[in-house]
N, C-alpha and C positions, 0 to 999 in steps of 0.2 A: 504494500500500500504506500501511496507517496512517492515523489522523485528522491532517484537518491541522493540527493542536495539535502529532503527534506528530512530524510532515516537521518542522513550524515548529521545535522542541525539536531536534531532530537536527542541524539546517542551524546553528543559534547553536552547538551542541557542537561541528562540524566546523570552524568559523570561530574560536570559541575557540581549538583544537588547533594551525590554520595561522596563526593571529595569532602563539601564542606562541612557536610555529615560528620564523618569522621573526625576529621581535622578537629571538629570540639570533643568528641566522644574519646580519641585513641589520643594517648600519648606520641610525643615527636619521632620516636624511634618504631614506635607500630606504624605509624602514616606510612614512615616509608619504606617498612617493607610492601604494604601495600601496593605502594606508587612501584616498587620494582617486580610483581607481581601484575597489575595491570600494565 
């Protein structure tokens, strides 16, 4: 469903949302394993 412009735009808004998620929930050394994990 959607141009893949629109998937692409959606996927970096959902990943914004659960970055910044985290970022207050997990500690600075859990974030980033995350971040090298995604």
């Amino acid at each position: 469903m959607g141009t893949p412009r629109a998937i692409a735009l959606g996927r970096i808004n959902f990943w914004g949302m659960a970055i910044a998620f985290f970022s207050l929930v997990l500690t600075h050394a859990d974030f980033d394993i995350i971040a090298i994990i995604v």
